[in-house]
BADREN-437040 format. One record per residue (C-alpha): residue number from 1; residue in three letters; x negated, y, z. Coordinates in Angstrom, 2 decimals, always signed. Example, Ala and Ser with C-alpha at 12.3 -4.5 7.8 and 13.67 -1.06 7.14 Angstrom:
(rec 1,"ALA",(-12.30,-4.50,+7.80));
(rec 2,"SER",(-13.67,-1.06,+7.14));
//
This chain:
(rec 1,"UNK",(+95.90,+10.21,+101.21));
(rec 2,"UNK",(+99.63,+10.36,+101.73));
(rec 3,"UNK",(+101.56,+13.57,+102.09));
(rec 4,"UNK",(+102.07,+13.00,+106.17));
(rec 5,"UNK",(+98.17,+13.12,+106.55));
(rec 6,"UNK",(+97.80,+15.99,+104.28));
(rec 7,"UNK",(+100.51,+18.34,+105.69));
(rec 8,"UNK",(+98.36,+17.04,+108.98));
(rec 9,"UNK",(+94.71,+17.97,+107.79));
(rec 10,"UNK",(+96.53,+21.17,+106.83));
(rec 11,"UNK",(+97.86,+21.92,+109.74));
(rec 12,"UNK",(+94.62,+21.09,+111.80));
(rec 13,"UNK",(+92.49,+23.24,+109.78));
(rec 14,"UNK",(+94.97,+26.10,+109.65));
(rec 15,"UNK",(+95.42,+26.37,+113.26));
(rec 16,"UNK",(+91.32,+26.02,+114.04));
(rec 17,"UNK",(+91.31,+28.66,+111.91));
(rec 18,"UNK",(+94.07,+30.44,+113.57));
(rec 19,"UNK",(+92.51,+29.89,+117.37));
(rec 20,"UNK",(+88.56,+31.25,+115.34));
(rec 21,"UNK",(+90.48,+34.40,+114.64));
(rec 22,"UNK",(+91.90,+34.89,+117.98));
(rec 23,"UNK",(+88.43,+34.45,+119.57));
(rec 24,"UNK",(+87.06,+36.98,+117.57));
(rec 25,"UNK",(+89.99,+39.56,+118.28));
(rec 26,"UNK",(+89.89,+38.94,+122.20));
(rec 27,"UNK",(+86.43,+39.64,+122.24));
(rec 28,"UNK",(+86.77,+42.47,+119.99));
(rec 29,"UNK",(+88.91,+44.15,+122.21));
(rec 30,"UNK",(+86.50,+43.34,+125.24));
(rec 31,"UNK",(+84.08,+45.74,+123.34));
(rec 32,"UNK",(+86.19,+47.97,+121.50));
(rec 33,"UNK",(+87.87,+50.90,+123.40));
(rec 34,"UNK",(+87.55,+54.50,+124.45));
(rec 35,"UNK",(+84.49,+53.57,+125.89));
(rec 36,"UNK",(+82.19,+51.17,+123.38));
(rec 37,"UNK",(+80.37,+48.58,+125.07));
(rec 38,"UNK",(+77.90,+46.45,+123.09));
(rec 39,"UNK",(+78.87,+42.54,+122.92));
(rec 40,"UNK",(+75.98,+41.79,+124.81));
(rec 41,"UNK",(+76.65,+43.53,+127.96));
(rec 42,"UNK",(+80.52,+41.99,+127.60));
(rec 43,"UNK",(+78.84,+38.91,+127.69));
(rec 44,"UNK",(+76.71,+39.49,+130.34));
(rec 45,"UNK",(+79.83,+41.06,+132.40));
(rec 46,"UNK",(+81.47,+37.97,+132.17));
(rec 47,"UNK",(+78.56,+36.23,+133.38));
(rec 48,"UNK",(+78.25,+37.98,+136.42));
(rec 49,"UNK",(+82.16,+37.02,+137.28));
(rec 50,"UNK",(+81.39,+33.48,+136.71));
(rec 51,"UNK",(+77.94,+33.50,+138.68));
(rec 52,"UNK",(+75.67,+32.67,+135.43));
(rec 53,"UNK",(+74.15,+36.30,+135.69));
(rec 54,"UNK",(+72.42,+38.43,+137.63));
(rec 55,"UNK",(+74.74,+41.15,+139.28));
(rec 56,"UNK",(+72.06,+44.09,+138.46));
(rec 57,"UNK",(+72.38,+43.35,+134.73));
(rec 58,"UNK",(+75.17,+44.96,+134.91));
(rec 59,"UNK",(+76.42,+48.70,+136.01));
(rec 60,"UNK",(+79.23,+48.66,+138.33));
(rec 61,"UNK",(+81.29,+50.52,+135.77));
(rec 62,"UNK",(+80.97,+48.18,+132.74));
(rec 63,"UNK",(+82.03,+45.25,+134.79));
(rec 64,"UNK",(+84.70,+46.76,+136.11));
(rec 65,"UNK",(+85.94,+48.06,+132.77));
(rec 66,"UNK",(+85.37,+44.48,+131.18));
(rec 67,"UNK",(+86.73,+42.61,+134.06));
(rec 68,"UNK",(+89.45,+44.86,+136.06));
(rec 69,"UNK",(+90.98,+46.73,+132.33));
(rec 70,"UNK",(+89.93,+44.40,+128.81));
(rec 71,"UNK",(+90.04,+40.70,+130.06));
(rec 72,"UNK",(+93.38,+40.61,+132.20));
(rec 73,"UNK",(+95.06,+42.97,+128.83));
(rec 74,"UNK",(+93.88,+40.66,+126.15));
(rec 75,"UNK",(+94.76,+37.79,+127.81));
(rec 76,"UNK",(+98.23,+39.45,+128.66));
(rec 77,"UNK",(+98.23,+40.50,+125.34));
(rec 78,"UNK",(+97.89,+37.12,+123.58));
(rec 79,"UNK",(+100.17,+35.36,+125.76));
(rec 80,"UNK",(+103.16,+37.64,+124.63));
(rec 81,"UNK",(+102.57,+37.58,+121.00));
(rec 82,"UNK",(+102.47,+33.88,+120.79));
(rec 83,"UNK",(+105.59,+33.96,+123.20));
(rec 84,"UNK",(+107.28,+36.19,+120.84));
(rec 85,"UNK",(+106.41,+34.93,+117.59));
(rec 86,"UNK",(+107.48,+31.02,+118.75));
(rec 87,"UNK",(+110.19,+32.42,+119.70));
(rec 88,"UNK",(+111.01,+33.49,+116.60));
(rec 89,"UNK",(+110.21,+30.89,+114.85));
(rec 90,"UNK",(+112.74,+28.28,+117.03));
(rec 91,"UNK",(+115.32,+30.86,+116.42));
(rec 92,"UNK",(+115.11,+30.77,+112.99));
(rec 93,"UNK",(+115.06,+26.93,+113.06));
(rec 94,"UNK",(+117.98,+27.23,+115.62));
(rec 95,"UNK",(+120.12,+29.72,+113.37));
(rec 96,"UNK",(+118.64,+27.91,+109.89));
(rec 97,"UNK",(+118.45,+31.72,+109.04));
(rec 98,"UNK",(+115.08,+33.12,+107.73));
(rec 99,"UNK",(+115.85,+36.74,+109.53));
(rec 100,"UNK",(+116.43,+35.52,+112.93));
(rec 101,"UNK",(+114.33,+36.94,+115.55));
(rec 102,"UNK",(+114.40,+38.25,+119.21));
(rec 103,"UNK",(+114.72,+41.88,+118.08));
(rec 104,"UNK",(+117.44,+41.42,+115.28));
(rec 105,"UNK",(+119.90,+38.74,+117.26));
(rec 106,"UNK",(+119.67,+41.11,+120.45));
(rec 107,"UNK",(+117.63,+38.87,+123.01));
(rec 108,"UNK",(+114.75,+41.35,+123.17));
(rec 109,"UNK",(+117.47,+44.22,+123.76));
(rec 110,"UNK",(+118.93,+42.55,+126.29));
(rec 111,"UNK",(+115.88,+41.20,+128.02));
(rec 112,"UNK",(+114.73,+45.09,+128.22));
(rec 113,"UNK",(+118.07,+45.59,+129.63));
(rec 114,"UNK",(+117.85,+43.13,+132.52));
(rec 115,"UNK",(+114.41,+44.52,+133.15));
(rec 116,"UNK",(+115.89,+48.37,+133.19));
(rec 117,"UNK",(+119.09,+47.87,+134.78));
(rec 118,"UNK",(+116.59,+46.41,+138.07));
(rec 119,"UNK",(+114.24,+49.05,+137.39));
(rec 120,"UNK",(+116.98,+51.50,+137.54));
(rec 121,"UNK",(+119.58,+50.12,+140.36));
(rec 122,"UNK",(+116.19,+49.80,+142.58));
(rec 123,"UNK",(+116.21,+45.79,+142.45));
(rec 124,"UNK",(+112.49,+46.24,+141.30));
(rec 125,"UNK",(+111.11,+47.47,+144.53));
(rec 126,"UNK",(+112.55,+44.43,+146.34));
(rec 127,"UNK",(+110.38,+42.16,+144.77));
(rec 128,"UNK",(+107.88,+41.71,+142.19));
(rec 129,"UNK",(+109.64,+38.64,+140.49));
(rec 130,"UNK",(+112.99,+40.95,+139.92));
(rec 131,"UNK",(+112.17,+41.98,+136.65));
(rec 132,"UNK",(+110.83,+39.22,+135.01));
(rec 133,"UNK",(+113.85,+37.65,+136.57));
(rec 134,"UNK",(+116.30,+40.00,+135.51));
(rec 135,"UNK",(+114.50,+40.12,+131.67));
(rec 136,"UNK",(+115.29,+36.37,+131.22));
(rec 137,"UNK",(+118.97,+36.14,+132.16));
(rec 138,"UNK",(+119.40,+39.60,+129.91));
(rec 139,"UNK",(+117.92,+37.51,+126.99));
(rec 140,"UNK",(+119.42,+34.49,+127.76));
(rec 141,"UNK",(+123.33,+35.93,+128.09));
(rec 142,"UNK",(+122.29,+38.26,+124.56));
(rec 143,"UNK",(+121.10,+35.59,+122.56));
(rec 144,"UNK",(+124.67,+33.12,+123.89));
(rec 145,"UNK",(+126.90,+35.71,+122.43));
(rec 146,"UNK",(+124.72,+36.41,+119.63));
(rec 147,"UNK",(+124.91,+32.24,+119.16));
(rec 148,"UNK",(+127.94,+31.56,+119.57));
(rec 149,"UNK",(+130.26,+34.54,+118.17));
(rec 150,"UNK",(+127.54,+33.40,+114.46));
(rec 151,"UNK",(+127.39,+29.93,+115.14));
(rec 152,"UNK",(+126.02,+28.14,+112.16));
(rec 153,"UNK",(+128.41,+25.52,+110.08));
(rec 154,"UNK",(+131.22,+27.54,+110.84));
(rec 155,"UNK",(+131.38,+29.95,+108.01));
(rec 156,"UNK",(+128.94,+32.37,+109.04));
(rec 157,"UNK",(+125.77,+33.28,+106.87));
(rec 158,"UNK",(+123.43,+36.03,+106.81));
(rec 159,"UNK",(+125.63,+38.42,+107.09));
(rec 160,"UNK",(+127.61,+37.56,+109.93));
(rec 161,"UNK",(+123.88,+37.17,+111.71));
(rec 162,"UNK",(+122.95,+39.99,+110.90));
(rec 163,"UNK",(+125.79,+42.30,+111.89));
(rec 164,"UNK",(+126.59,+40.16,+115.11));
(rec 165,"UNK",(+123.04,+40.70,+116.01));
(rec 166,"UNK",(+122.39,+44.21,+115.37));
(rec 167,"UNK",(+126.27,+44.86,+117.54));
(rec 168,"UNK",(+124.49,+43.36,+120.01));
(rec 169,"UNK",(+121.40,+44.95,+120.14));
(rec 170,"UNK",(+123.19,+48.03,+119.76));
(rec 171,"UNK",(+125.44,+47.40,+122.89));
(rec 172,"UNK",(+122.71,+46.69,+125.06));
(rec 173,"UNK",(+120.88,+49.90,+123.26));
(rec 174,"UNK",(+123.86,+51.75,+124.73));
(rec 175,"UNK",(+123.74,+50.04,+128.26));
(rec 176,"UNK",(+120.06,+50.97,+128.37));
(rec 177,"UNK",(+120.78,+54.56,+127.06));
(rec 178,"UNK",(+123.26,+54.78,+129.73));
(rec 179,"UNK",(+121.37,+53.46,+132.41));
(rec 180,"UNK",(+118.55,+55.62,+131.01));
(rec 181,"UNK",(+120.64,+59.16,+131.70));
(rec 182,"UNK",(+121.40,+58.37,+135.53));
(rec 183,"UNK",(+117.63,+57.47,+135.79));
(rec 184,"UNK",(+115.78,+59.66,+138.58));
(rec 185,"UNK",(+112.41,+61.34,+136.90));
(rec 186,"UNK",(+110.29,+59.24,+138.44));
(rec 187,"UNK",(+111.85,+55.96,+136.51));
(rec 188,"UNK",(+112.17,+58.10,+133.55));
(rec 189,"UNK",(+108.18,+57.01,+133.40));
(rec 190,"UNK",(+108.60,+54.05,+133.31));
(rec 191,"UNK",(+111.50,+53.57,+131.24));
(rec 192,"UNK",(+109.41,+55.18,+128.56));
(rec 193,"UNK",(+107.30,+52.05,+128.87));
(rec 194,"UNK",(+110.19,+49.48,+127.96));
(rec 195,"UNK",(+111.27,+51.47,+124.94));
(rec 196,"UNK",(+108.19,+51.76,+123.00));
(rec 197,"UNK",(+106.09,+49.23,+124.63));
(rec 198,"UNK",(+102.72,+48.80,+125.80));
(rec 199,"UNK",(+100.32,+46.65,+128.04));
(rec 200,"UNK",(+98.28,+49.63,+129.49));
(rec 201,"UNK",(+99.31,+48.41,+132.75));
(rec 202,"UNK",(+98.29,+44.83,+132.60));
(rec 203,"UNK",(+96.54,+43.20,+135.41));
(rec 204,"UNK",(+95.44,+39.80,+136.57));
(rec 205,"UNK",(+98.90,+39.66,+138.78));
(rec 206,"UNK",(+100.69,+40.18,+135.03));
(rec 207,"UNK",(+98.42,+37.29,+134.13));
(rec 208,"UNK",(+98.92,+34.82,+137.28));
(rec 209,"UNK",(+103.04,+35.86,+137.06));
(rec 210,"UNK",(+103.37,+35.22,+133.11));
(rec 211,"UNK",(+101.01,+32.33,+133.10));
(rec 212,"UNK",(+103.60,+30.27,+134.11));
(rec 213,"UNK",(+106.77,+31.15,+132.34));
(rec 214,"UNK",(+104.57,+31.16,+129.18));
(rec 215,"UNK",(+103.44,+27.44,+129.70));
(rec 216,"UNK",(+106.88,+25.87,+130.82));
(rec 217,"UNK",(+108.40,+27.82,+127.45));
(rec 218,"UNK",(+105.73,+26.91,+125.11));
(rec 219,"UNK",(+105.17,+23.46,+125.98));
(rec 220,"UNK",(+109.08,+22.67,+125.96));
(rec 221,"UNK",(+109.49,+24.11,+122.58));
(rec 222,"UNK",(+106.50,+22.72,+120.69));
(rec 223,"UNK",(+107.94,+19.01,+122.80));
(rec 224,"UNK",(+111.63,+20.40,+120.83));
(rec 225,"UNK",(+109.08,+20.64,+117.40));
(rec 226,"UNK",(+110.89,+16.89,+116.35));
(rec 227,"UNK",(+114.56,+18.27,+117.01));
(rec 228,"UNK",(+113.96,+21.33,+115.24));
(rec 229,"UNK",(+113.16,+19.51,+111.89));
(rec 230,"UNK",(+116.56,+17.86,+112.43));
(rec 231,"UNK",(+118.73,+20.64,+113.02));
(rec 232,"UNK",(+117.07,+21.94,+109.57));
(rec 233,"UNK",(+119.27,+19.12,+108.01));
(rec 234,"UNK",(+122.56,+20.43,+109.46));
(rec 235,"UNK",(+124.26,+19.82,+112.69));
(rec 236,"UNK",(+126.26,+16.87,+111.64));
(rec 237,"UNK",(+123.16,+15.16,+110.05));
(rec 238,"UNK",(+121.73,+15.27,+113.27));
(rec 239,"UNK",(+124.25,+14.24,+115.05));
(rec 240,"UNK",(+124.23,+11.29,+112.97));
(rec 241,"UNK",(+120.24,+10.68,+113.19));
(rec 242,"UNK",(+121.40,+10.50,+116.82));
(rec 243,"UNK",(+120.55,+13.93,+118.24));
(rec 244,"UNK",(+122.46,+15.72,+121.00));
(rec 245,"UNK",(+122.81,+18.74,+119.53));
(rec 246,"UNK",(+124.56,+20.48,+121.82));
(rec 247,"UNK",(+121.68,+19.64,+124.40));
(rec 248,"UNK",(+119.57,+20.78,+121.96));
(rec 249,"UNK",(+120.70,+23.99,+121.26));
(rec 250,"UNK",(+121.04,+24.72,+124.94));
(rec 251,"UNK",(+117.22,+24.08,+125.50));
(rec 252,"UNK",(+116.26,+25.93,+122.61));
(rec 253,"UNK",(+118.50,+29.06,+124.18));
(rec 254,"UNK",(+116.79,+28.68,+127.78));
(rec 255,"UNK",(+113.26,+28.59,+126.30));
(rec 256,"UNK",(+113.43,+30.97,+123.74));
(rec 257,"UNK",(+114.84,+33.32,+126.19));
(rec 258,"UNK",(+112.30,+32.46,+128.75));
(rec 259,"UNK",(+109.22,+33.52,+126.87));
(rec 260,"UNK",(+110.82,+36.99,+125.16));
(rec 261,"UNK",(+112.20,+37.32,+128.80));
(rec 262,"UNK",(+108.71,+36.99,+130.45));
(rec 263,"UNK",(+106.93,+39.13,+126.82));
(rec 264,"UNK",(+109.38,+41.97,+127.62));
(rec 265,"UNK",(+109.24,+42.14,+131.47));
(rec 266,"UNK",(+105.74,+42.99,+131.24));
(rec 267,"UNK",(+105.20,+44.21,+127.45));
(rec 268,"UNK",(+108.18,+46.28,+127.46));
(rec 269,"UNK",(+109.89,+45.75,+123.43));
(rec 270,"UNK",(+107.73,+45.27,+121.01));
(rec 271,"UNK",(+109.62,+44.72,+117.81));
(rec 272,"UNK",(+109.38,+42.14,+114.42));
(rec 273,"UNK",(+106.41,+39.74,+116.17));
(rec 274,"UNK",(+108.93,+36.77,+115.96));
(rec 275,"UNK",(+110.25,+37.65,+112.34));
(rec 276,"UNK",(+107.03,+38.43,+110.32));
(rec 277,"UNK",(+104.78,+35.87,+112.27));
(rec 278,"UNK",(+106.71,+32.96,+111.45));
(rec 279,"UNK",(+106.82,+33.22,+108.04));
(rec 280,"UNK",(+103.24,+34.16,+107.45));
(rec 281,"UNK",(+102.74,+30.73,+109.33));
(rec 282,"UNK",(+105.61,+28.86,+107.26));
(rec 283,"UNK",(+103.62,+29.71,+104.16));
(rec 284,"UNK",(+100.56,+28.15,+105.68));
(rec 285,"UNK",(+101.66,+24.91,+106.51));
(rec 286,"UNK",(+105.04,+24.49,+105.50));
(rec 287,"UNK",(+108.45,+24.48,+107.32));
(rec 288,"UNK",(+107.56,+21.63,+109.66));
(rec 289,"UNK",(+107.59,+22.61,+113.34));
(rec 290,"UNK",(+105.01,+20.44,+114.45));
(rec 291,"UNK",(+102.44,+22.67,+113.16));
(rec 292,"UNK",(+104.34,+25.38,+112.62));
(rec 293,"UNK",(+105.05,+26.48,+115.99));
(rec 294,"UNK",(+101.79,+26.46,+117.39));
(rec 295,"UNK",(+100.41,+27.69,+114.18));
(rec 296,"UNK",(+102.81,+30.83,+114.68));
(rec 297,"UNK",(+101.64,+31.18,+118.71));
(rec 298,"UNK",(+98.21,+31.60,+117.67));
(rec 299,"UNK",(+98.93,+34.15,+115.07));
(rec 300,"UNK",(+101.39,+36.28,+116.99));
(rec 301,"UNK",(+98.45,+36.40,+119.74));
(rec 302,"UNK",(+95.91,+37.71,+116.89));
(rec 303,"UNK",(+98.28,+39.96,+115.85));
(rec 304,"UNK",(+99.01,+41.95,+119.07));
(rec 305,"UNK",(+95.70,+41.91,+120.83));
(rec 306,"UNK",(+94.43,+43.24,+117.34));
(rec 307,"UNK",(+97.61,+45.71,+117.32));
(rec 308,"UNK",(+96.77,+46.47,+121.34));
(rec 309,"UNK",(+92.83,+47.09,+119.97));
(rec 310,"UNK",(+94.02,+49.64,+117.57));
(rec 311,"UNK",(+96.65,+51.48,+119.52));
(rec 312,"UNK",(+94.16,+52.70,+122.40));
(rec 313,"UNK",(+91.11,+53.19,+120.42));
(rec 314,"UNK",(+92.86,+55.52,+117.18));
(rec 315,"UNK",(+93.35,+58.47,+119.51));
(rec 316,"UNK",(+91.80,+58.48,+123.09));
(rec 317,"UNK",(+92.19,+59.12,+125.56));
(rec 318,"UNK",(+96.02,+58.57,+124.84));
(rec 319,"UNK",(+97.31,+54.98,+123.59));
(rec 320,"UNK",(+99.58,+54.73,+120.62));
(rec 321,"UNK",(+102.59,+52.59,+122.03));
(rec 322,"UNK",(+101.99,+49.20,+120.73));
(rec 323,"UNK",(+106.00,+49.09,+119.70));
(rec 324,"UNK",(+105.34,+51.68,+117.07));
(rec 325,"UNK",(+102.69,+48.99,+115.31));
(rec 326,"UNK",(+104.92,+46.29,+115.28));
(rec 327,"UNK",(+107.50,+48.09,+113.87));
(rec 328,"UNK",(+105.05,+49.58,+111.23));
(rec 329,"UNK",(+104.45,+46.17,+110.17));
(rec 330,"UNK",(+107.59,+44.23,+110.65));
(rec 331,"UNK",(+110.22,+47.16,+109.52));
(rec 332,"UNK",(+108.94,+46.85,+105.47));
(rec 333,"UNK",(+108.83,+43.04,+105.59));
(rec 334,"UNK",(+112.16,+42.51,+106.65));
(rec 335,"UNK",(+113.31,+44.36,+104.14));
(rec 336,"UNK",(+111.38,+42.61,+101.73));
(rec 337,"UNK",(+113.39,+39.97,+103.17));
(rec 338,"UNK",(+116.70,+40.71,+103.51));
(rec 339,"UNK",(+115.75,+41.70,+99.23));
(rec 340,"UNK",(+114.73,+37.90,+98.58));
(rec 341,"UNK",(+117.63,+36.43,+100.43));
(rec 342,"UNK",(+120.37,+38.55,+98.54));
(rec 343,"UNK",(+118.38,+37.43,+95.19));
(rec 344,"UNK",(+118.47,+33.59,+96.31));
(rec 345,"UNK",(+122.62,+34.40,+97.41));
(rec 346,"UNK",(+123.84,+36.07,+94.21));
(rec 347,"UNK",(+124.55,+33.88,+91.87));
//
């Protein structure tokens, strides 16, 4: 067997495994909650909705907890760690720096900016798409500067990522603390929401309105899987394998932004998804992007309908914001991080 169809098996079996996992979690979290229902009556719940059951096998209250609350937040749930973490994982490609990720270069600060500022300056009541809207071109102008004031191949490393990405997250921080202050009480509520971040108010419109975005994004960067491996080699060896790397890196800007953009309109920031999940997946089947993007979607879903699982059933009736997980998790592996990258610098 060559090493191509190995590195393939591997990547098949890894992401079946991967998808099994997620199953498991999303139906999990249909049972699992401040109020317990057994797997059966989830099952039969989701029966009724689809016409294979008998509507009396069912109380009114179980279906609508299983239909109306569990199903539309898992799904929202999965669809914004898998945005985040491939994300992550074509900004890393994009930046060939290990400790990129939405959160560090800025784009998930200034997606939560876009989303306050038209929360705040009373864009959001015009129309539902305003914040979603908003989100994306906050992301997408964030992670530009973030790009282009580090670009790689011009004498920039890890530090000058790092400190050009935590200025920016810590101007839009500002902008949001600002915007924050002038807020009346009654978007004081739900600027809470954006800071610590949560999917408590999911609903099938979430769904339907993410749906979408998440497709367009996900599908464009697993199609930008090929181009990715390239830049890996350095911009002028792609150039000369006849990539347009300019192109390139555009795309890979738009779509990245698109899905944090679309995670943090209706997720609010939820921090270190697109660092830690891309590396877990990188050790799983390597550093190509074939299998290593989709590989990382599937994971970063696991991981926050898991995280979403645990945050409102550790201390109900209250919900633990799901931000305060992530960065649990993702705060000590970056360091660990930052640690092995200064051991493979030194000399």
């Amino acid at each position: 067997m060559s090493p191509a169809d190995r590195r393939r098996r591997r990547g098949r079996g890894m992401l079946m495994l991967a998808a099994a996992a997620l199953l498991l979690a999303v139906l999990a979290s249909f049972a699992v909650g401040p109020l317990r229902l057994p797997p059966l009556e989830v099952l039969q719940a989701i029966a009724v909705k689809l016409g294979l059951a008998d509507p009396q096998s069912v109380s009114p209250r179980d279906l609508a907890v299983v239909w109306q609350l569990r199903i539309p937040r898992a799904l929202l749930g999965a669809m914004v760690g898998a945005a985040l973490a491939m994300a992550g994982a074509s900004l890393q490609g994009l930046f060939g720096n290990p400790l990129a990720d939405p959160g560090i270069v800025g784009v998930s600060q200034g997606a939560a900016l876009g989303a306050v500022a038209a929360i705040v300056l009373g864009a959001a009541g015009a129309a539902g798409w305003i914040v979603p809207v908003a989100a994306f071109v906050g992301g997408a102008l964030a992670i530009s500067l973030t790009y282009v004031l580090a670009r790689p191949g011009k004498g920039s490393g890890n530090a000058t990522l790092l400190l050009v990405g935590i200025a920016m997250a810590a101007f839009c921080s500002a902008l949001i603390g600002f915007l924050t202050y002038i807020a009346s009480e009654s978007e004081l509520q739900s600027l809470v929401f954006w800071q610590m971040g949560s999917l408590a108010r999911a609903s099938w419109g979430d769904v339907a309105a993410v749906a979408p975005l998440f497709a367009i994004g996900v599908l464009a960067l697993q199609r930008l899987a090929t181009p990715l491996d390239m830049l890996a080699l350095g911009e002028r060896q792609a150039q000369h394998l006849g990539l347009d790397v300019a192109r390139t890196r555009r795309r890979l800007v738009a779509f990245s932004a698109l899905l944090v953009g679309a995670a943090v309109a209706f997720a609010g920031s939820v921090a270190f998804v697109g660092l830690v999940v891309p590396h877990v997946a990188r050790m799983l089947v390597g550093p190509g992007h074939r299998w290593m993007l989709p590989v990382s979607g599937v994971l970063g879903a696991v991981l926050i309908v898991a995280a979403d699982t645990a945050a409102r059933t550790l201390d109900p009736p209250a919900e633990i914001p799901l931000g305060l997980f992530s960065a649990a998790l993702g705060a000590p592996f970056f360091l660990w991080l930052v640690l092995q990258q200064r051991r493979k610098e030194t000399p």
